[in-house]
LUMKE-751667 format. One record per atom (N, C-alpha, C, O, CB): x, y, z; residue number from 1; residue in one letter. Coordinates in Angstrom, 1 decimal. Glycine has a CB too. Example, Ala and Ser with C-alpha at 12.3 -4.5 7.8 and 13.67 -1.06 7.14 Angstrom:
<nodes>
- 13.2,-5.7,7.8,1,a
- 12.3,-4.5,7.8,1,a
- 13.2,-3.3,7.8,1,a
- 14.2,-3.3,8.5,1,a
- 11.3,-4.5,9.0,1,a
- 12.8,-2.2,7.1,2,s
- 13.7,-1.1,7.1,2,s
- 12.9,0.0,7.9,2,s
- 13.4,1.1,8.0,2,s
- 14.1,-0.6,5.7,2,s
</nodes>
This chain:
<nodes>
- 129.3,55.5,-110.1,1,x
- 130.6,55.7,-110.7,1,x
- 131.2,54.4,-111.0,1,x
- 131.2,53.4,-110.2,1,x
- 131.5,56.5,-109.7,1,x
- 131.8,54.4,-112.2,2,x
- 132.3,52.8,-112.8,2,x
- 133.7,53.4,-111.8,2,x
- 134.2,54.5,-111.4,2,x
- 132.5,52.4,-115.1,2,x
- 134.1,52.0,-111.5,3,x
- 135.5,51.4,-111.0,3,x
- 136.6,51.7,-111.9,3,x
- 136.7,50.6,-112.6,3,x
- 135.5,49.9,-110.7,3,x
- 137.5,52.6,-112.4,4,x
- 138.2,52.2,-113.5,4,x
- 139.5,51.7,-112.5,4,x
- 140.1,50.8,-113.1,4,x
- 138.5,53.5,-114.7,4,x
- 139.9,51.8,-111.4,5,x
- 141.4,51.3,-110.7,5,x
- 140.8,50.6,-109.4,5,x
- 139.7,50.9,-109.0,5,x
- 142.6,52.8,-110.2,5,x
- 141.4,50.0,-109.0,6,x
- 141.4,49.1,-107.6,6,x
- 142.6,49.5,-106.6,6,x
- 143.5,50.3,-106.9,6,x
- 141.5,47.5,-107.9,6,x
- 142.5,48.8,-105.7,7,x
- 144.0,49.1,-104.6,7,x
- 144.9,48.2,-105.0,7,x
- 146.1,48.3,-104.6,7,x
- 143.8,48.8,-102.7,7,x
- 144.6,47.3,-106.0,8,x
- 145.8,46.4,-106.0,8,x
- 146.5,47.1,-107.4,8,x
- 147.7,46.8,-107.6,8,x
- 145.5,44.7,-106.1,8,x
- 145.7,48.0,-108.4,9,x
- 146.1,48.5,-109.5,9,x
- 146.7,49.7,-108.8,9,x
- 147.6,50.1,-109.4,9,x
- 145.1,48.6,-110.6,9,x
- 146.5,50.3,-107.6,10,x
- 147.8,50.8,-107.1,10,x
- 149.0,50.1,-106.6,10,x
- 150.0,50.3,-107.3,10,x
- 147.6,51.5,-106.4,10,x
- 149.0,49.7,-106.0,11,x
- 149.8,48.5,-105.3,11,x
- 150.7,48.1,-106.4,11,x
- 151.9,48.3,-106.4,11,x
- 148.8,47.2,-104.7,11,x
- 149.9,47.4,-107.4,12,x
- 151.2,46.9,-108.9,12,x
- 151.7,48.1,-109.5,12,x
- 152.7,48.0,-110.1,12,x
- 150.4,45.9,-110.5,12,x
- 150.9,49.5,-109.3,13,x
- 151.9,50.4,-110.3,13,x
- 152.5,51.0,-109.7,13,x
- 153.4,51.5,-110.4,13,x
- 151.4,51.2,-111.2,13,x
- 152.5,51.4,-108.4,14,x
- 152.8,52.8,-107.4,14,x
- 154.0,51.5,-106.2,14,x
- 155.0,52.2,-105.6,14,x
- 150.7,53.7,-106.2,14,x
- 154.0,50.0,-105.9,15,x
- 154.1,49.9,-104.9,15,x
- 153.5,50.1,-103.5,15,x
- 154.0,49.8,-102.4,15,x
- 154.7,50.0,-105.1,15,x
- 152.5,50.7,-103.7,16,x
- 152.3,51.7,-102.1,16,x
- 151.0,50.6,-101.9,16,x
- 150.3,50.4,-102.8,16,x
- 151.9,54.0,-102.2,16,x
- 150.8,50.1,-100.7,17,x
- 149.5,49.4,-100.2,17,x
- 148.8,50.4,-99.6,17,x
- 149.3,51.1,-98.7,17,x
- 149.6,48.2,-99.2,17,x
- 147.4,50.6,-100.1,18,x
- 146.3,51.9,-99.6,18,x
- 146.0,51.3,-98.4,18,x
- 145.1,51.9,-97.7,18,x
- 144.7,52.2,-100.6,18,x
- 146.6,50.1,-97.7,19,x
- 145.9,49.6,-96.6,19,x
- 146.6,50.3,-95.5,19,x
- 146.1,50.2,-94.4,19,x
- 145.9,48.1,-96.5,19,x
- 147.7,51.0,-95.6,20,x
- 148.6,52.1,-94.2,20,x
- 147.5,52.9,-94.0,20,x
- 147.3,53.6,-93.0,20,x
- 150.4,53.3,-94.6,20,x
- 146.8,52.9,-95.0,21,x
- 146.0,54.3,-94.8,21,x
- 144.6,54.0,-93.9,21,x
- 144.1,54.9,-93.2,21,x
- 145.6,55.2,-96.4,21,x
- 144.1,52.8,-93.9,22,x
- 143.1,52.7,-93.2,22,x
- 143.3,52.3,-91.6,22,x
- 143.6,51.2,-91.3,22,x
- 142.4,51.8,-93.7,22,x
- 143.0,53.4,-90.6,23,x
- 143.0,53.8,-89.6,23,x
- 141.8,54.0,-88.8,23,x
- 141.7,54.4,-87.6,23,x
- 143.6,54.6,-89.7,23,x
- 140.6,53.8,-89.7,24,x
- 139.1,53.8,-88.5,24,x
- 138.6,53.4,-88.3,24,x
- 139.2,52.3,-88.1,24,x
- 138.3,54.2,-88.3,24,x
- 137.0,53.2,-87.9,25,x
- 136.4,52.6,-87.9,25,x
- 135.8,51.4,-89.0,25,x
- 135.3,50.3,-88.9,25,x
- 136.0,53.3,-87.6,25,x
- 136.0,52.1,-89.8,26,x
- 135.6,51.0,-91.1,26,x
- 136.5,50.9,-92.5,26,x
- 136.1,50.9,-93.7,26,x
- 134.1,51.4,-91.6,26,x
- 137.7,50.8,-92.1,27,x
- 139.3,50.7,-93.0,27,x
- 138.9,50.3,-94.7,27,x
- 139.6,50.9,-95.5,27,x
- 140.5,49.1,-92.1,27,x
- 138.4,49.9,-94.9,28,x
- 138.3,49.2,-96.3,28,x
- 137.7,50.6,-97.6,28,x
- 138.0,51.0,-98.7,28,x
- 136.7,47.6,-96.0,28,x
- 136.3,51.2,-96.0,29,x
- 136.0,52.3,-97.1,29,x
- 136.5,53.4,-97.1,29,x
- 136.0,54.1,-97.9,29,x
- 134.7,52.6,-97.3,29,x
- 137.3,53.9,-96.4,30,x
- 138.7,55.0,-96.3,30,x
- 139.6,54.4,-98.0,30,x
- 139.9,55.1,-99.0,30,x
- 140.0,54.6,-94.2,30,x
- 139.8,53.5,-97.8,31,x
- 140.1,52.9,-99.0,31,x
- 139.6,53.4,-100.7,31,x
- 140.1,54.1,-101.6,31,x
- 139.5,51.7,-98.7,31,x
- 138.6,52.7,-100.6,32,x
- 137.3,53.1,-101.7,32,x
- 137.3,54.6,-101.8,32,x
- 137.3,55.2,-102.9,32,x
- 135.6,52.5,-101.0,32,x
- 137.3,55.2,-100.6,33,x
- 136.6,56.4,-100.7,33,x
- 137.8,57.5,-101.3,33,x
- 137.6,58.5,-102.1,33,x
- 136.0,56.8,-99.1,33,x
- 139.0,57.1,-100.9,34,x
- 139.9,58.1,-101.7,34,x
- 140.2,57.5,-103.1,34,x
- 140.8,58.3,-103.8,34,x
- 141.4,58.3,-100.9,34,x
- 139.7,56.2,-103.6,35,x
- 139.7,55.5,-105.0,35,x
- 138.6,56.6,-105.8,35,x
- 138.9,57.2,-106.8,35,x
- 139.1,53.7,-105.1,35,x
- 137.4,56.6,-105.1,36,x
- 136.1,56.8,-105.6,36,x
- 136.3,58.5,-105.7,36,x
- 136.0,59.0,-106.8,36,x
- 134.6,56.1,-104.6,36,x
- 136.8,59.4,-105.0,37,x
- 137.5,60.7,-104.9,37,x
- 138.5,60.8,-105.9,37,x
- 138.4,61.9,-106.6,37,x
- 138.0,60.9,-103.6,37,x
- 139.2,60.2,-106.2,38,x
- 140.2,60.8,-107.5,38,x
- 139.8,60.6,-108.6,38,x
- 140.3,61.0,-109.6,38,x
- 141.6,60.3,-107.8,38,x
- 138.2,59.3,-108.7,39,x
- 137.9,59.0,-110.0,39,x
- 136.7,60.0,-110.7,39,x
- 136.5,60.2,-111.9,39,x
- 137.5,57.5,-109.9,39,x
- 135.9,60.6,-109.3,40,x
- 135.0,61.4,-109.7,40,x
- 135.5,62.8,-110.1,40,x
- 134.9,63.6,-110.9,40,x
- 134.0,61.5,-108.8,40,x
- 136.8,63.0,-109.4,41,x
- 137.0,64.5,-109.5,41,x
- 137.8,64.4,-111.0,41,x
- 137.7,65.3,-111.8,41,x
- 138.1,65.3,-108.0,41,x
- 138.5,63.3,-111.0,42,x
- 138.9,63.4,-112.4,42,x
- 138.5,63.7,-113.5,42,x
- 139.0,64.4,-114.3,42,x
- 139.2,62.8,-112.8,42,x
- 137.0,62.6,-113.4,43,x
- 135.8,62.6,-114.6,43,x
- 135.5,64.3,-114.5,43,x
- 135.9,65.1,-115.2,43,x
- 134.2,61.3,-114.3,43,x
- 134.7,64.4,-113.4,44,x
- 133.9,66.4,-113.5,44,x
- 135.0,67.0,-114.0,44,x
- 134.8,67.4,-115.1,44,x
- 133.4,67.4,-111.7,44,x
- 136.4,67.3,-113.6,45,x
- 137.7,67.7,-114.2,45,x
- 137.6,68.0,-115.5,45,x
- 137.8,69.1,-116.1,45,x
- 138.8,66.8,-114.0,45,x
- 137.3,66.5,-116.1,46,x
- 138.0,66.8,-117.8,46,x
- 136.4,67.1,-118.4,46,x
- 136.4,67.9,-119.3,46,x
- 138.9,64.9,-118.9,46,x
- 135.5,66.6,-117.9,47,x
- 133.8,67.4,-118.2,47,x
- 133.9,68.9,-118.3,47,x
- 133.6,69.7,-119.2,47,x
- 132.7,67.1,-116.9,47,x
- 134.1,68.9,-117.4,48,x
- 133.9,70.6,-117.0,48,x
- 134.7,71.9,-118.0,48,x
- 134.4,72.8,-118.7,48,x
- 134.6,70.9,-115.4,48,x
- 136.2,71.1,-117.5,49,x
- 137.4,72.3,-118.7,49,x
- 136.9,71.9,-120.0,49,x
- 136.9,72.9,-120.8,49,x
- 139.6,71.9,-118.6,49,x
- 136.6,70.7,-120.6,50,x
- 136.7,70.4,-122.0,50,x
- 135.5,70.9,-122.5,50,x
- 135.5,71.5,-123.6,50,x
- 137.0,68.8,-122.4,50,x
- 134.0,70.5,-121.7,51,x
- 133.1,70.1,-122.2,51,x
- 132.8,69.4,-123.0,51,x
- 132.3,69.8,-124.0,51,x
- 132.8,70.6,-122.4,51,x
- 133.0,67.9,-122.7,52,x
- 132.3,66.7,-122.8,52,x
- 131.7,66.0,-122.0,52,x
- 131.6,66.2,-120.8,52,x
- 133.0,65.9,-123.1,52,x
- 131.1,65.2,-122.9,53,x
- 130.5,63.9,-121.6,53,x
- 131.5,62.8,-121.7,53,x
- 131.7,62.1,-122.6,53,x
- 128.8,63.0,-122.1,53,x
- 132.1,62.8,-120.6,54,x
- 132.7,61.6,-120.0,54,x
- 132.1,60.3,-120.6,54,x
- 132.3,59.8,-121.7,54,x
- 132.6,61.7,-118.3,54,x
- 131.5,59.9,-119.7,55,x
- 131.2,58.9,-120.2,55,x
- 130.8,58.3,-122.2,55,x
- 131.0,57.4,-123.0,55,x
- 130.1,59.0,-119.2,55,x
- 130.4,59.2,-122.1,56,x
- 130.3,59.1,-124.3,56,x
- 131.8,59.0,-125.0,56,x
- 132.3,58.5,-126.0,56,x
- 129.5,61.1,-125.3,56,x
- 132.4,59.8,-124.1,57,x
- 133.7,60.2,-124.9,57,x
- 134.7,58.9,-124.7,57,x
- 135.7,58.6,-125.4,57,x
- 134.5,61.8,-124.4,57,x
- 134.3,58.2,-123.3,58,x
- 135.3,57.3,-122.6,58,x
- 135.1,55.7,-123.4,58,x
- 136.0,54.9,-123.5,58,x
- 134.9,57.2,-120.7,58,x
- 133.5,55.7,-124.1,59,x
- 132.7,54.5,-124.5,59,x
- 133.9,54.7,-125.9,59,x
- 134.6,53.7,-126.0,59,x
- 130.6,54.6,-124.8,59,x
- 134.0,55.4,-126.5,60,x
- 134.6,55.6,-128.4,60,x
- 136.3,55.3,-128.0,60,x
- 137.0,55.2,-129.0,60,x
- 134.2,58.0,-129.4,60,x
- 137.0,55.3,-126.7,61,x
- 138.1,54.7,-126.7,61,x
- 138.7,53.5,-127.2,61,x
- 137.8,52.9,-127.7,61,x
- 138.1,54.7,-125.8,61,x
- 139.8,52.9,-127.3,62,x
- 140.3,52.3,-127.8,62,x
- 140.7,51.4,-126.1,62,x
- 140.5,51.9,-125.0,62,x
- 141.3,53.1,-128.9,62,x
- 141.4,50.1,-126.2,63,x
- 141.9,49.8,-125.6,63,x
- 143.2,50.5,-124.8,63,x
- 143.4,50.6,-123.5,63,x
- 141.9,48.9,-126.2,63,x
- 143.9,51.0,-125.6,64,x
- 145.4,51.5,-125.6,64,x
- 144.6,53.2,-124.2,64,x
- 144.7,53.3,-123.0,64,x
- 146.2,52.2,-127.9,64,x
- 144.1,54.0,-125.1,65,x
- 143.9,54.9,-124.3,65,x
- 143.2,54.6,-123.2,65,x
- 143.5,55.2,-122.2,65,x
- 143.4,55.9,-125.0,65,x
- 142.0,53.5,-123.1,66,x
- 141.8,53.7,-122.0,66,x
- 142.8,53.2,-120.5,66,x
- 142.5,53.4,-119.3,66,x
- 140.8,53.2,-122.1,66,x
- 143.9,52.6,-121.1,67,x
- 144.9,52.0,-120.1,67,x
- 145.8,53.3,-120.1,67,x
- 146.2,53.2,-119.0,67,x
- 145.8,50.5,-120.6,67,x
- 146.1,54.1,-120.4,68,x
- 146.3,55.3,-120.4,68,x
- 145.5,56.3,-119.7,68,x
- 146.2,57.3,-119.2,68,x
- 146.4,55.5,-121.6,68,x
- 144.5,56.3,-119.5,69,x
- 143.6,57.0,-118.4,69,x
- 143.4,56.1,-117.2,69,x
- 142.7,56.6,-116.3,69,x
- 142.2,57.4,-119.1,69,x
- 143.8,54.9,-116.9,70,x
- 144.2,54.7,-115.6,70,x
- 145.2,54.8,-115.2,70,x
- 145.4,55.2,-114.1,70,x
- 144.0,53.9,-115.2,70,x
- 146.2,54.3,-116.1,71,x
- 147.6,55.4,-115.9,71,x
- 147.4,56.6,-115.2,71,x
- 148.0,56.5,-114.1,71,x
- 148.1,55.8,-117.1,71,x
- 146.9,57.8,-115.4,72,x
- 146.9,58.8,-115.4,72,x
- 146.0,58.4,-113.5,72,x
- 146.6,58.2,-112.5,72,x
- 146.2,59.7,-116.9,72,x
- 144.9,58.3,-113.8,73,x
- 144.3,58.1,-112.4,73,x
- 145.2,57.5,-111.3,73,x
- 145.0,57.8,-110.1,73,x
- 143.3,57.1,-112.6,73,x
- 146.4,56.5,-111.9,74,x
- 147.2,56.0,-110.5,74,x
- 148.0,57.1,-110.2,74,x
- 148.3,57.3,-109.0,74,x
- 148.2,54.7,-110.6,74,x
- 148.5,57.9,-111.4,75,x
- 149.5,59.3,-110.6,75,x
- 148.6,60.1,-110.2,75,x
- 149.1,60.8,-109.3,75,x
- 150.6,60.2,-111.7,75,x
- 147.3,60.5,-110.3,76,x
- 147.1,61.2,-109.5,76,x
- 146.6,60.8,-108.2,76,x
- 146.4,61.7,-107.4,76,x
- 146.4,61.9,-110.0,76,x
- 146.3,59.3,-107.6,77,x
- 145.9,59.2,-106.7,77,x
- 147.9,59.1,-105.4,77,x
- 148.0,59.2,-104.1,77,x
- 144.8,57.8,-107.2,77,x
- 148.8,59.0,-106.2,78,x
- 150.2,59.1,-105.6,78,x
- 150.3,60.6,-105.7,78,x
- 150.7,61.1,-104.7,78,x
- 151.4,58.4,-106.5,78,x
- 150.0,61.1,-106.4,79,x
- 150.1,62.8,-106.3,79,x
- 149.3,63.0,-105.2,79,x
- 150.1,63.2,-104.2,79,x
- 149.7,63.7,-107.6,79,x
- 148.1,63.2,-104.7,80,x
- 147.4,63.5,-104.0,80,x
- 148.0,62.8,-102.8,80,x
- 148.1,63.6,-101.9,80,x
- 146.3,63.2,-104.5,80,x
- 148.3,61.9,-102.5,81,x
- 149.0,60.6,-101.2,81,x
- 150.6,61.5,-101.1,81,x
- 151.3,61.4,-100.1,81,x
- 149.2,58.2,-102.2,81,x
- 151.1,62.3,-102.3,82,x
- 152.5,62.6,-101.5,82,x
- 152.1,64.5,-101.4,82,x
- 152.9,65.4,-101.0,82,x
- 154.3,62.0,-102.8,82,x
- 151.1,64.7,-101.8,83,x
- 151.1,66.5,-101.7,83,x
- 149.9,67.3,-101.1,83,x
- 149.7,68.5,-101.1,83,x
- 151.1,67.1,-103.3,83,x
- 148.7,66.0,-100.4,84,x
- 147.7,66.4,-99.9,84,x
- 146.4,66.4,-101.4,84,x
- 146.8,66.2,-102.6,84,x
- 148.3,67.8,-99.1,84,x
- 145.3,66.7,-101.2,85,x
- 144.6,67.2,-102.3,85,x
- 144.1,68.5,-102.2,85,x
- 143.4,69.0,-101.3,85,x
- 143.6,66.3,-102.7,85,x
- 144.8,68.8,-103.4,86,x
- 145.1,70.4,-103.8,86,x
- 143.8,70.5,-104.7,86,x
- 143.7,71.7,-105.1,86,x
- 146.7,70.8,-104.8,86,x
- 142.9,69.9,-105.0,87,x
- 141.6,70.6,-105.7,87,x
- 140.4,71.3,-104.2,87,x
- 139.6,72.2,-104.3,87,x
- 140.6,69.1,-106.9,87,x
- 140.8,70.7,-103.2,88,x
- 140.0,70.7,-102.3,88,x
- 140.6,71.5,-101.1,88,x
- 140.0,71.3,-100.1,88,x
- 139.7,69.4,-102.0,88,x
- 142.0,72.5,-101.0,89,x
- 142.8,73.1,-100.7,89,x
- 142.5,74.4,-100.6,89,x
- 142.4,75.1,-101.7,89,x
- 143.6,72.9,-101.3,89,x
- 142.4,75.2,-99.2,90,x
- 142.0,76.6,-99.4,90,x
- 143.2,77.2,-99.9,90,x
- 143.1,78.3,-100.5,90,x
- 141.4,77.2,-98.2,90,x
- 144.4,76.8,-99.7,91,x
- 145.8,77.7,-100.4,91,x
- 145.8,78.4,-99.8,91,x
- 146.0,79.6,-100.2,91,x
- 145.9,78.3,-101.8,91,x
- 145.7,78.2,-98.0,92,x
- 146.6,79.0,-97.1,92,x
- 147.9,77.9,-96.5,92,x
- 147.9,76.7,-96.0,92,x
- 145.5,79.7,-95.8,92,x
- 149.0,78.9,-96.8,93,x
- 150.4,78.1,-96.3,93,x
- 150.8,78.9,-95.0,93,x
- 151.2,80.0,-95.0,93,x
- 151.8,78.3,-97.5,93,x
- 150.5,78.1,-94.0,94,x
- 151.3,78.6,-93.0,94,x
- 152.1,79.0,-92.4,94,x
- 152.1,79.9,-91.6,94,x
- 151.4,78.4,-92.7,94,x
- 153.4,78.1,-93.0,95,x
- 154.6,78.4,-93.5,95,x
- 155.0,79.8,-94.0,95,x
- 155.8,80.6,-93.4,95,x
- 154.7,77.5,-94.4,95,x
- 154.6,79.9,-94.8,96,x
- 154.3,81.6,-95.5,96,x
- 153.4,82.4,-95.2,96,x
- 153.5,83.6,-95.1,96,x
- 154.0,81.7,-96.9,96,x
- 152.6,81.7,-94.9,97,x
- 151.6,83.1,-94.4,97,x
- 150.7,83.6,-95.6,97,x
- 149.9,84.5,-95.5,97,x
- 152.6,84.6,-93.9,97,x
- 151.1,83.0,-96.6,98,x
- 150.3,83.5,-97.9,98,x
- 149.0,82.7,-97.9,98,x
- 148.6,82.0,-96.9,98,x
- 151.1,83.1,-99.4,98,x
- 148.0,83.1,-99.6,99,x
- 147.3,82.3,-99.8,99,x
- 147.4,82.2,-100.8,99,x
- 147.3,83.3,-101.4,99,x
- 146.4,82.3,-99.4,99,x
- 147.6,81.2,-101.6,100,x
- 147.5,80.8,-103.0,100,x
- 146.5,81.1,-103.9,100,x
- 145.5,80.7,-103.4,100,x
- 147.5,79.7,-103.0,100,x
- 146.3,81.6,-105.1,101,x
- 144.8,82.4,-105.3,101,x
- 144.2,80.9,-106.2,101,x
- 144.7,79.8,-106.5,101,x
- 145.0,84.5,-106.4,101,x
- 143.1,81.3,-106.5,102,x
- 142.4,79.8,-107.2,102,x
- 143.0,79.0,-108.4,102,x
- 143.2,77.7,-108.6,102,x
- 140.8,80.1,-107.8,102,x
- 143.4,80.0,-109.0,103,x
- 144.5,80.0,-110.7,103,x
- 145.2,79.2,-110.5,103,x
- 145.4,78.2,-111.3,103,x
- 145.6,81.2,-111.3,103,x
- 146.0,79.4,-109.0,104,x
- 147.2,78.7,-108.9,104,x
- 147.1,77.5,-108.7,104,x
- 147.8,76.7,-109.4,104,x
- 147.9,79.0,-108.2,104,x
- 146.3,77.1,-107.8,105,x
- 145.6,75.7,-107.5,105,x
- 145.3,74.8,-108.5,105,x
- 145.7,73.7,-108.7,105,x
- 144.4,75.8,-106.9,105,x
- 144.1,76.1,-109.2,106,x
- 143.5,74.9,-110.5,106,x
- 144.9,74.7,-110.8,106,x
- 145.4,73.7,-110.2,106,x
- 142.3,75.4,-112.2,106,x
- 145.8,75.3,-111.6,107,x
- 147.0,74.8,-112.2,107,x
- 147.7,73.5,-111.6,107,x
- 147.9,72.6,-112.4,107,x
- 147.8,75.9,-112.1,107,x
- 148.2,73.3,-110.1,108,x
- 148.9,72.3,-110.0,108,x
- 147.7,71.5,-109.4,108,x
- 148.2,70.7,-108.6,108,x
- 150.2,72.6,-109.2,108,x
- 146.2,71.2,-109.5,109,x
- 145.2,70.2,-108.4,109,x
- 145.6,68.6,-109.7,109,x
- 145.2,67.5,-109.3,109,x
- 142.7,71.0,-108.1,109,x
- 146.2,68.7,-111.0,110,x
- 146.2,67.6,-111.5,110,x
- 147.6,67.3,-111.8,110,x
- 148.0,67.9,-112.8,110,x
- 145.4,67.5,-112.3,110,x
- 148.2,66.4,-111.2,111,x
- 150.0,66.4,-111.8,111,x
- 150.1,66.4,-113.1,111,x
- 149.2,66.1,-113.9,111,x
- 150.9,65.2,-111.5,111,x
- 151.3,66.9,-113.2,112,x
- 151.7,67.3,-114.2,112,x
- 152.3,65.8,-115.8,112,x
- 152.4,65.9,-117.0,112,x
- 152.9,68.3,-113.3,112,x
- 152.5,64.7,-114.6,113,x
- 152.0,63.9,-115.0,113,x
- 151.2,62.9,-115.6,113,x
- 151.4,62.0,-116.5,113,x
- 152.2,63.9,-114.8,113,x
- 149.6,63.3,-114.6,114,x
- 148.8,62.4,-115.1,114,x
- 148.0,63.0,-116.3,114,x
- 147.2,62.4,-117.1,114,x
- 148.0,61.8,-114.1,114,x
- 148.6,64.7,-116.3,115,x
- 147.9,65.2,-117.5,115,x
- 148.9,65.1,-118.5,115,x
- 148.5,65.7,-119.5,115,x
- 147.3,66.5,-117.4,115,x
- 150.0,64.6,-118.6,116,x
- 150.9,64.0,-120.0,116,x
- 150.1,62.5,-120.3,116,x
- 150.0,62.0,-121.5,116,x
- 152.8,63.7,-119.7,116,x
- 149.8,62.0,-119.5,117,x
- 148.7,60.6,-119.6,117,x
- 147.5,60.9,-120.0,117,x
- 146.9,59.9,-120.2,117,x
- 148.5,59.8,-118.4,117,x
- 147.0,61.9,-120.1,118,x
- 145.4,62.4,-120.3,118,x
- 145.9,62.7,-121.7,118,x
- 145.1,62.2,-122.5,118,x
- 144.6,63.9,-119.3,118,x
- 146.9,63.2,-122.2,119,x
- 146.6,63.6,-123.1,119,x
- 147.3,62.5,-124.3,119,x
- 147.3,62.5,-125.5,119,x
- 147.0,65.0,-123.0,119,x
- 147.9,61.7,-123.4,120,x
- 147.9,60.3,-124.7,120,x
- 146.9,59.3,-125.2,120,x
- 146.8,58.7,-126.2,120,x
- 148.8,59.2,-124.2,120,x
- 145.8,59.4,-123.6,121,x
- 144.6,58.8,-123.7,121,x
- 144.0,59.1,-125.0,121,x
- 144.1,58.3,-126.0,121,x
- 143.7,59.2,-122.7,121,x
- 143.4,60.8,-125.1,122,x
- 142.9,61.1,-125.6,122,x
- 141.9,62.2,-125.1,122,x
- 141.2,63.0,-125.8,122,x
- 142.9,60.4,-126.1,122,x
- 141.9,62.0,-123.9,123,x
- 140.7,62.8,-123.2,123,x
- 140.9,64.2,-122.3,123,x
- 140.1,64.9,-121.7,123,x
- 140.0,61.8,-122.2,123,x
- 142.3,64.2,-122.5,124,x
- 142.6,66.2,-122.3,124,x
- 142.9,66.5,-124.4,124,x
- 143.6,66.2,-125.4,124,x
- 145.1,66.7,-120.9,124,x
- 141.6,67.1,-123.9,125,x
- 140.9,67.6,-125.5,125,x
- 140.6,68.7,-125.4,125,x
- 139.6,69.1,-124.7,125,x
- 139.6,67.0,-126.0,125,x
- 141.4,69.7,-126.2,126,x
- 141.0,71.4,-126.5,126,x
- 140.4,71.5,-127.2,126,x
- 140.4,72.7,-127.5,126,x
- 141.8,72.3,-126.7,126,x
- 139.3,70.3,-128.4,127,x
- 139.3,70.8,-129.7,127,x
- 138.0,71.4,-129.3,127,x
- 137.5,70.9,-128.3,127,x
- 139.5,69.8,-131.1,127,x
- 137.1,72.5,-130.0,128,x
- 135.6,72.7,-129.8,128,x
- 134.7,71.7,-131.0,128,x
- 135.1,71.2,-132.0,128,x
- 135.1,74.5,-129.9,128,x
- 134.0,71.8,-130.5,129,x
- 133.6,71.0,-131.8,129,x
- 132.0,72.0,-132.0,129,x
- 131.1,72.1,-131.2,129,x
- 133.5,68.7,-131.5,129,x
- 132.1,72.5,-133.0,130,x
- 130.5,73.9,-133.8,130,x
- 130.0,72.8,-134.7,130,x
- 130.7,72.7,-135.8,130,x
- 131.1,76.0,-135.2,130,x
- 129.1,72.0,-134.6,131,x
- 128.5,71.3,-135.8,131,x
- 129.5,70.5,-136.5,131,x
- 129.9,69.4,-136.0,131,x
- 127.9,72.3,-136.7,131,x
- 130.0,70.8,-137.5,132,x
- 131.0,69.9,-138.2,132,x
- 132.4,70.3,-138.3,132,x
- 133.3,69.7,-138.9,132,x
- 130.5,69.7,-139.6,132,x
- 132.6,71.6,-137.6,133,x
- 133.8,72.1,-137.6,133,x
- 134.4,71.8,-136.2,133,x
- 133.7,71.7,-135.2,133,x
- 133.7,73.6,-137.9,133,x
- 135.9,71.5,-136.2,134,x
- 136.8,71.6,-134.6,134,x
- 137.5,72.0,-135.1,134,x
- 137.8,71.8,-136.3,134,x
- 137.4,70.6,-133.6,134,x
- 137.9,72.7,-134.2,135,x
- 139.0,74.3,-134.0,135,x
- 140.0,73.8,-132.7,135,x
- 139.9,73.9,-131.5,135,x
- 137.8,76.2,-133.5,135,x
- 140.7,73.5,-133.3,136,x
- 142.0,73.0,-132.0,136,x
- 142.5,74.3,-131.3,136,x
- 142.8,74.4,-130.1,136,x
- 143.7,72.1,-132.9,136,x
- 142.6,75.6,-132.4,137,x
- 143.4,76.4,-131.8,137,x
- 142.6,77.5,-130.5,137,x
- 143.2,78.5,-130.0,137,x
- 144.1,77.3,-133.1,137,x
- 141.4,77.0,-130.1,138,x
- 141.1,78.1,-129.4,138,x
- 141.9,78.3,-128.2,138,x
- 142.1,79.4,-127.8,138,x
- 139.7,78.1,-129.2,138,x
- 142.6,77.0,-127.4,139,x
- 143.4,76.7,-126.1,139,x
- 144.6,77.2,-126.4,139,x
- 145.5,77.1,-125.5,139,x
- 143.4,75.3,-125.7,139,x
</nodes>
């Protein structure tokens, strides 16, 4: 998995040092590991709903959007740091007593933010693409 953010590219955009968070035995990769966790779930994320290849689609970027998709990656790694991670969430609330059904989850597991940043990137993409035709409206 390529590196697109570091702890200090949180640190300069969020303020927040990922270093409160290391508490165990081996602090640095508690670190890494929640970097390397928002970056994979993001990539399978926009693979999966869009059907693209990540990686092909990320190579034809521009400068601009791809700073725009780390954008997006630092709010979701603050989203996840202030709300728990909700892709990985069975959506039982204690509190309530409920369970949240999957819909609901998928709906809020990516802020609401970093997908206004996905979609400046360029890579929250509804279009299909049939040979030489894309059809924006199927979403």
């Amino acid at each position: 998995m390529a590196n697109y953010i570091t702890k200090e590219d949180v640190l300069n955009y969020t303020g927040i040092n990922l270093d409160r968070i290391q508490d165990d035995d081996n602090p640095s990769f508690k670190v890494q590991s929640l970097i390397n966790r928002v970056e994979i779930r993001m990539v399978s994320y926009l693979s999966s709903m869009f059907g693209y290849d990540f990686e092909t689609k990320y190579a034809d970027l521009n400068d601009e959007n791809k700073k725009w998709f780390k954008y997006a990656l630092l709010e979701q790694v603050l989203y996840i740091m202030n709300n728990t991670d909700i892709m990985s969430d069975s959506g039982y609330d204690p509190e309530k007593g409920i369970i949240a059904t999957q819909g609901q989850l998928h709906n809020i597991s990516v802020s609401r933010t970093a997908k206004n940043m996905l979609i400046k990137s360029g890579l929250w993409d509804r279009d299909i693409n049939l040979g030489g035709n894309v059809y924006g409206w199927f979403y």
